[in-house]
C-alpha positions in Angstrom: 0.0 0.0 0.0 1.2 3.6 -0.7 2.3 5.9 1.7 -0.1 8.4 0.7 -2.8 6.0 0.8 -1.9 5.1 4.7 -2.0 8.7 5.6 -5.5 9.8 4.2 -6.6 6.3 6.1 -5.1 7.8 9.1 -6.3 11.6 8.9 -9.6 9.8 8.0 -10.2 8.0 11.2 -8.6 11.0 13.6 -11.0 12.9 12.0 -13.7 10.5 13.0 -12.8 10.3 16.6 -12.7 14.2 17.2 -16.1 14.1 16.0 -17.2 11.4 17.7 -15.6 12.8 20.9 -17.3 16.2 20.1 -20.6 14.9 20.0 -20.1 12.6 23.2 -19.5 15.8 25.6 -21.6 18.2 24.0 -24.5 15.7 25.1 -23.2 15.3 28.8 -22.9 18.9 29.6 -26.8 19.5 28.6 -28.4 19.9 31.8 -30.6 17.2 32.7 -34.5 17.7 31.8 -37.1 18.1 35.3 -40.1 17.1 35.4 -42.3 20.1 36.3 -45.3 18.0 36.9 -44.0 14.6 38.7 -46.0 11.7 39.3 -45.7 10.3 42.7 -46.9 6.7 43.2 -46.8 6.1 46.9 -46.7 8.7 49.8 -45.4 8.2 53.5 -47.1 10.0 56.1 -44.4 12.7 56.6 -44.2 13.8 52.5 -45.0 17.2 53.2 -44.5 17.8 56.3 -40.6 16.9 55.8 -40.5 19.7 53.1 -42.0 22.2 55.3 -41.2 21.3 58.4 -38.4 24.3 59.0 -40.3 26.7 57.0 -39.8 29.8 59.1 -41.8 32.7 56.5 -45.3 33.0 54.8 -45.3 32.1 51.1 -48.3 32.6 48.5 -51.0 30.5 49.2 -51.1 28.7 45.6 -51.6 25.0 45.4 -50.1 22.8 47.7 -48.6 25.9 49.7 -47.3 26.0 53.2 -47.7 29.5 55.4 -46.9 30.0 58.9 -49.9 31.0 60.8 -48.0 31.1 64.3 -45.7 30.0 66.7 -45.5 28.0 69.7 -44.8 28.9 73.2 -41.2 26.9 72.8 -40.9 28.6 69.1 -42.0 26.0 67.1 -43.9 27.0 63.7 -47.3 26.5 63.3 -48.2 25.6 59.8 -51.2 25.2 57.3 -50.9 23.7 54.2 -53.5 24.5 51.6 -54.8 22.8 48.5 -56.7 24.0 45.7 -58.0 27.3 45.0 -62.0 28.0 45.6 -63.3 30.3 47.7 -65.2 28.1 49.5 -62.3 26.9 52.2 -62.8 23.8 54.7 -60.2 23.8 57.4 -59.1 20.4 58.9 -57.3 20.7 62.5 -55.3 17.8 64.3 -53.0 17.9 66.8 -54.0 20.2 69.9 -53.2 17.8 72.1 -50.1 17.0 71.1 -48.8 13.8 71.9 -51.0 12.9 74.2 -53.5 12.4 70.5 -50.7 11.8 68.5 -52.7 9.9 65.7 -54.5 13.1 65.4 -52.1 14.5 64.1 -51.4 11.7 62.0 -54.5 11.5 60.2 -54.1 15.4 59.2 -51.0 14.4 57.3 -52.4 10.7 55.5 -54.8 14.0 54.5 -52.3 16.3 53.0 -50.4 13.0 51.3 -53.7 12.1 49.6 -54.3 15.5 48.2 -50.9 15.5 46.9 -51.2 12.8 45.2 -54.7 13.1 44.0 -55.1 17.1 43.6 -58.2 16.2 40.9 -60.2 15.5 43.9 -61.0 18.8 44.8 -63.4 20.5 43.3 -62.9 23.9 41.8 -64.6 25.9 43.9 -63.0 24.5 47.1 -59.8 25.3 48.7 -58.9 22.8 51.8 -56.2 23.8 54.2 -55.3 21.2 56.7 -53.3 22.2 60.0 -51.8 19.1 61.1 -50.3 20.1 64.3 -52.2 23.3 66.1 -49.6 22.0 69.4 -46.3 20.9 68.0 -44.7 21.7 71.3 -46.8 19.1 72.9 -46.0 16.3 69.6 -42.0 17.1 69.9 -42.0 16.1 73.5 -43.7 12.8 72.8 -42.5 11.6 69.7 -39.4 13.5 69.0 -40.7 15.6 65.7 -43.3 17.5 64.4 -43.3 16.2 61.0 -45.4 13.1 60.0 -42.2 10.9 59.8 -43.1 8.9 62.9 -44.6 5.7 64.1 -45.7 4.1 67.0 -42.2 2.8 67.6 -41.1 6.7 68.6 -43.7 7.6 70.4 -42.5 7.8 74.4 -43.3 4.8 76.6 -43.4 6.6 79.6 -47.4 7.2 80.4 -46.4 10.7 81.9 -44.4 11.7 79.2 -47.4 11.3 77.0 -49.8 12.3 79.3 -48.0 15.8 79.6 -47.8 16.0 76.2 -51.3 16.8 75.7 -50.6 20.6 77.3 -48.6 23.2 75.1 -45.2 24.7 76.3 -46.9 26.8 79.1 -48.7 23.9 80.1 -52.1 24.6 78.9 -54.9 22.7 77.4 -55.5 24.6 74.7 -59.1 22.9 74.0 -59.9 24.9 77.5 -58.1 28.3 76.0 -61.2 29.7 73.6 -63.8 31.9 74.3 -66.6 29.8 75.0 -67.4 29.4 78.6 -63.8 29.9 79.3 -62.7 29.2 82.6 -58.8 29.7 84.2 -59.4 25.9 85.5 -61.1 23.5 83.3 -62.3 19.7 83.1 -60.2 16.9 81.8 -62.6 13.9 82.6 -61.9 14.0 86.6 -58.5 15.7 86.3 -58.5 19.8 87.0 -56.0 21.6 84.1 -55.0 25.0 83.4 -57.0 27.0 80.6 -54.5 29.5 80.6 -54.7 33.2 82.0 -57.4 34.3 80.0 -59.2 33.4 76.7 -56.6 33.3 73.8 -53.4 33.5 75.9 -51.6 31.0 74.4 -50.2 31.8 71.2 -51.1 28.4 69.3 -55.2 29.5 70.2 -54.2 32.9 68.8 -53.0 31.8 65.7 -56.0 29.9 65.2 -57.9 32.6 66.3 -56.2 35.2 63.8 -56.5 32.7 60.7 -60.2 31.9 60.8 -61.1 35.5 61.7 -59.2 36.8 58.8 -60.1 33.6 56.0 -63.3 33.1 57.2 -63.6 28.9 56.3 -67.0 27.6 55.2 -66.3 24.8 57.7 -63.9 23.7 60.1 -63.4 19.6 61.3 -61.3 19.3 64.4 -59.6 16.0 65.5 -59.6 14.2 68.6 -59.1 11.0 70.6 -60.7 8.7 71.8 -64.3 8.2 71.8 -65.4 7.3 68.4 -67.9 9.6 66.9 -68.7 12.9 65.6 -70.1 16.0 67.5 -71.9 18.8 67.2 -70.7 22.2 68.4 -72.2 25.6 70.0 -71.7 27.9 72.5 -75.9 28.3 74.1 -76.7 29.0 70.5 -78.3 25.6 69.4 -76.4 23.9 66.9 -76.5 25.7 63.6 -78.8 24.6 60.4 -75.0 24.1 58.5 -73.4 22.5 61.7 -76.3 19.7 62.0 -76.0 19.4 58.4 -72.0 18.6 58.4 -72.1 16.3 60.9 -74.1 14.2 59.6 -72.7 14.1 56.6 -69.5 13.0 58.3 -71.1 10.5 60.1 -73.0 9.3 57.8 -70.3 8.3 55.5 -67.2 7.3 57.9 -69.7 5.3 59.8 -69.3 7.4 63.5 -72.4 8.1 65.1 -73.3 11.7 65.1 -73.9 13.1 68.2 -75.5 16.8 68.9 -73.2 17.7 71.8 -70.4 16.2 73.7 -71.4 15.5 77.3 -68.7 12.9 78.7 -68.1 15.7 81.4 -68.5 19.8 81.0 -66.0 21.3 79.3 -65.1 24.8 79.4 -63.3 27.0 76.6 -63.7 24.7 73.9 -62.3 25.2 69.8 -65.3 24.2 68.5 -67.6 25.8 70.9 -66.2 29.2 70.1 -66.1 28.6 66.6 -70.0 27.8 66.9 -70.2 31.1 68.9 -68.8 33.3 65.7 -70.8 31.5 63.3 -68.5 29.2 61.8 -69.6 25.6 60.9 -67.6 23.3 63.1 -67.6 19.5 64.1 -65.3 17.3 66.0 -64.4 14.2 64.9 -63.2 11.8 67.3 -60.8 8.5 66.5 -62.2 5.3 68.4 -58.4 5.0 70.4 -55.3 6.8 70.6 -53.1 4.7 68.4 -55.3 4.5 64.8 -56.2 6.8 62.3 -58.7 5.2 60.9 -57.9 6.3 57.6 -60.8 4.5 55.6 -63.7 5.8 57.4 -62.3 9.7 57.8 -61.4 9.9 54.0 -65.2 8.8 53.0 -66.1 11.5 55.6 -63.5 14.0 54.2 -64.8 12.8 50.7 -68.6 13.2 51.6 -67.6 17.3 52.8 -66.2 17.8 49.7 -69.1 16.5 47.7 -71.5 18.6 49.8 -70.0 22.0 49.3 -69.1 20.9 45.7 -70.6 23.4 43.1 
């Protein structure tokens, strides 16, 4: 073979690797392309509550936003997550008392992870905006967090622990710290606790004061444990047309018996008592125990809500 004909062969395949080459890092600098709209397939309890959980500032309430509607007496944020964007808003509450009704707080977030993952569910003309823990002080000290990443395995097995857990950092019920029939002692079955100084001292009852007075919600569903049913509020009023309405809608759906007050033992200074005493719709949803959520029967409640204020 001729030299000449050696060297084209030769110019002719460097010339193939620098293109080759050329073409192989151009592609792997390109940044990679996101997803803008990503599809998750399965959801742990804590999903959003991990992304939010040291959110310190208010951000726009768009979809799937977190703002800051307080903080606790140890400092601890006090968030509400909101879905959708109707003007007709249903507020979900767990978590007052703390630990001490840990799955409370536990159901509010299986809520927020199912409208994540299935935002069609909402009707358009309804916004829902969940507060998973009104008394994160009270969760922390039982279960080490106030995200939903927990399980039963963190919660505290000392009975005091989580019995002390169910007052906020100043050692308050705050379900005796509203301003119906507020008292500065109050009822906890046969056990006398503080209701604080006055009506609203406690800065987790003023946050929750200061959001539904300024957002007005169509209806409000407050979790407790454990007695298994649904109830009624008002404050001497009657229970309202709306509130009757709601709460048997709940009931009738998750399978809790509806009930038109509750009347265990008198309690004093009640959330949704004074929320029947401004006019707002409100029921209380108790789990049967302190350990489930019950998932099933509070999402064909939560399900039957939406349906009823769908438009």
């Amino acid at each position: 073979m001729k030299k000449t004909t050696i060297t084209w062969i030769v110019i002719i395949i460097v010339i193939v690797l620098i293109v080759v080459v050329y073409f192989i890092s151009k592609s792997t600098s390109q940044p990679v392309p996101v997803d803008q709209n990503p599809v998750t397939t399965t959801a742990t309890t804590g999903t959003i509550a991990s992304r939010a959980s040291s959110t310190q500032q208010n951000v726009a309430l768009t979809d799937g936003a977190v703002s800051v509607i307080g903080t606790s007496v140890q400092g601890r944020p006090i968030n509400a997550y909101h879905f959708g964007t109707g003007t007709t808003e249903l507020l979900f509450v767990g978590g007052i008392h703390g630990g001490y009704e840990w799955n409370t707080a536990l159901v509010a977030y299986q809520l927020m992870n199912y409208l994540t993952t299935n935002p069609t569910v909402i009707p358009a003309n309804i916004k829902v905006t969940v507060i998973p823990v009104l008394n994160p002080d009270g969760l922390d000290k039982v279960v080490g967090t106030t995200t939903g990443n927990f399980t039963v395995a963190d919660v505290s097995t000392s009975q005091a622990t989580v019995i002390s857990g169910r007052f906020n950092g100043n050692n308050v019920d705050l379900n005796r710290n509203f301003d119906c029939d507020w008292q500065a002692t109050g009822k906890w079955q046969s056990t006398t606790v503080s209701g604080g100084s006055a009506a609203f001292s406690e800065p987790e009852s003023q946050a929750i004061q200061n959001y539904v007075t300024t957002n007005k919600p169509s209806a409000v569903v407050v979790w407790y444990s454990a007695a298994g049913g649904v109830y009624a509020s008002n404050c001497h009023n009657g229970v309202s047309v709306e509130t009757d309405a709601i709460t048997k809608v709940f009931a009738d759906a998750s399978g809790y018996p509806a009930n038109e007050s509750f009347d265990f033992y008198v309690t004093t200074g009640d959330m949704t008592n004074w929320l029947a005493k401004i006019g707002t719709p409100a029921i209380s949803v108790l789990l049967t125990n302190h350990t489930d959520t019950e998932w099933s029967k509070n999402l064909a409640g939560i399900q039957a809500l939406l349906k009823y204020y769908t438009k």
